[in-house]
N, C-alpha and C positions, 0 to 999 in steps of 0.2 A: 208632590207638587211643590214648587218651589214657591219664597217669598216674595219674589220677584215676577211673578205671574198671579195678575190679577185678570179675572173675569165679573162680570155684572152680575151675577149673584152673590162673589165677595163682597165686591163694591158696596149693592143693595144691604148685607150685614151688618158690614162696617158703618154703613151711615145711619142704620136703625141702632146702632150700639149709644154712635154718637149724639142722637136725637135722647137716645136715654138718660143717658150720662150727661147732657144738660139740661134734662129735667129735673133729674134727682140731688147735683148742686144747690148747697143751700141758698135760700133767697138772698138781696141783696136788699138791704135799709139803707134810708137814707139817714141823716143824719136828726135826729130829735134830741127829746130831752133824754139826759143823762137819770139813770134814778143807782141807788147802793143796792136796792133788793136784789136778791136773786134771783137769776131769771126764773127758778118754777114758781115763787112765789108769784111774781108779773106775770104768768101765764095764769094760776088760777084765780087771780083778779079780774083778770082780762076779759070780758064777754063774749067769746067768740067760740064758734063751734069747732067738734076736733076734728084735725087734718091728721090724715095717718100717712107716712110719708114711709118709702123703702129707704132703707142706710144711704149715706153717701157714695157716691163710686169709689173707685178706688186710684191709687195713683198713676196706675196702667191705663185704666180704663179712659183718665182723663186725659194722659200721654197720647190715646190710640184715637181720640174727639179731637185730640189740637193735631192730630195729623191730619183726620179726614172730613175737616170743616174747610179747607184751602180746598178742595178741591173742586167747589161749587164756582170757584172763580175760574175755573174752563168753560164755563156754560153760556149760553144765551141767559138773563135773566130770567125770563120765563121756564126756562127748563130746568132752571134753579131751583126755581119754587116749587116747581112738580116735584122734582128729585125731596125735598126737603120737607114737604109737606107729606109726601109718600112714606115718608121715614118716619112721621109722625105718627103714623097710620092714622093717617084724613083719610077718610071714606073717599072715593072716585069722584062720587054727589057733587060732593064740598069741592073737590079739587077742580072736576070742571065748570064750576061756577067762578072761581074765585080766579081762574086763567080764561074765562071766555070759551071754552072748547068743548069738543065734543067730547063723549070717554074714549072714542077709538083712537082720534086724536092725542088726546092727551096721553095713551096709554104708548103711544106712537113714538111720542117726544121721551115719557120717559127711559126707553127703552133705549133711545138714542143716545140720550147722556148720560146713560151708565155706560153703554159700549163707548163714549166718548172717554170719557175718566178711564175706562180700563186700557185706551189705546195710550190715551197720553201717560199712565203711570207703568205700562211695559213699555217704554221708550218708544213708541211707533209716531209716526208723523201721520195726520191723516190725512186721505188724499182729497185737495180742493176740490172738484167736483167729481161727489159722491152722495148720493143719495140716500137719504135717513134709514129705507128698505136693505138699500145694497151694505150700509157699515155694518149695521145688525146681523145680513147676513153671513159678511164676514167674520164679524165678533164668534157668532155662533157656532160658521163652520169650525174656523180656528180653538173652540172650546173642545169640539168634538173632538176634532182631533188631538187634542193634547189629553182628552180621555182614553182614547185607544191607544196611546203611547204610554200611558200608567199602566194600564193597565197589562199591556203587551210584556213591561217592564216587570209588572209583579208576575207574570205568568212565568217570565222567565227565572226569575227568584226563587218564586216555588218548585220552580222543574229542578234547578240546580241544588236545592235542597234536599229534595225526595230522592 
């Protein structure tokens, strides 16, 4: 598969990466007071419980987040936030509370604007009146089919090799 061919389950990866990797970013402070101690010494002054945090991302990781954070600005806002909060992994619960929706609903839309991001980032235009079922089901069939073409592809590989 090429790089240039995305489907909604890359999509869905890539934005749970990106959801990570601005987690794991160190916090930001505001500006206080200055002190000379070292920071471990200011931590075990400090009174507060410990936070156990994974490493920073890396510089990929954070290249591969400022790519696929632009791509929420394709969306309805509301789909945005499903898309985002999804990637947070918010519970369904959470998500159709916090958008008004039902889960089939909600699970409806987000489906939609992954297939949306996947059309718009293969160069496709999507077609104005088309219905959130019918993109989806194009998304999908078009997935299909570019797995029977891999795979057709490796069949052939192998034959040629044996």
């Amino acid at each position: 598969m090429t790089e240039n061919h995305w489907t909604p389950s890359l999509i869905e990866d890539r934005l749970a990466e990106a959801a990570d990797t601005l987690r794991r970013l160190p916090e930001t402070r505001g500006q206080g007071h200055a002190s000379i101690w070292p920071p471990y010494v200011q931590e075990c002054l400090e009174p507060t419980e410990v936070k156990l945090r994974r490493p920073p991302p890396s510089a990929a990781a954070i290249t591969r987040m400022d790519e696929a954070l632009p791509w929420l600005r394709h969306l309805d806002p509301t789909d945005a936030k499903i898309i985002w909060l999804r990637a947070t992994n918010a519970p369904w619960k959470v998500i159709c509370w916090q958008v008004g929706m039902t889960r089939a609903t909600a699970h409806r839309h987000w489906l939609f604007a992954l297939c949306v991001i996947a059309w718009k980032l293969n160069g496709k235009r999507i077609p104005r009146h088309i219905s959130k079922v019918d993109l989806i089901a194009r998304t999908k069939a078009a997935e299909e089919s570019e797995k029977c073409i891999d795979t057709s592809q490796g069949a052939t590989v192998m034959a040629s090799l044996g």
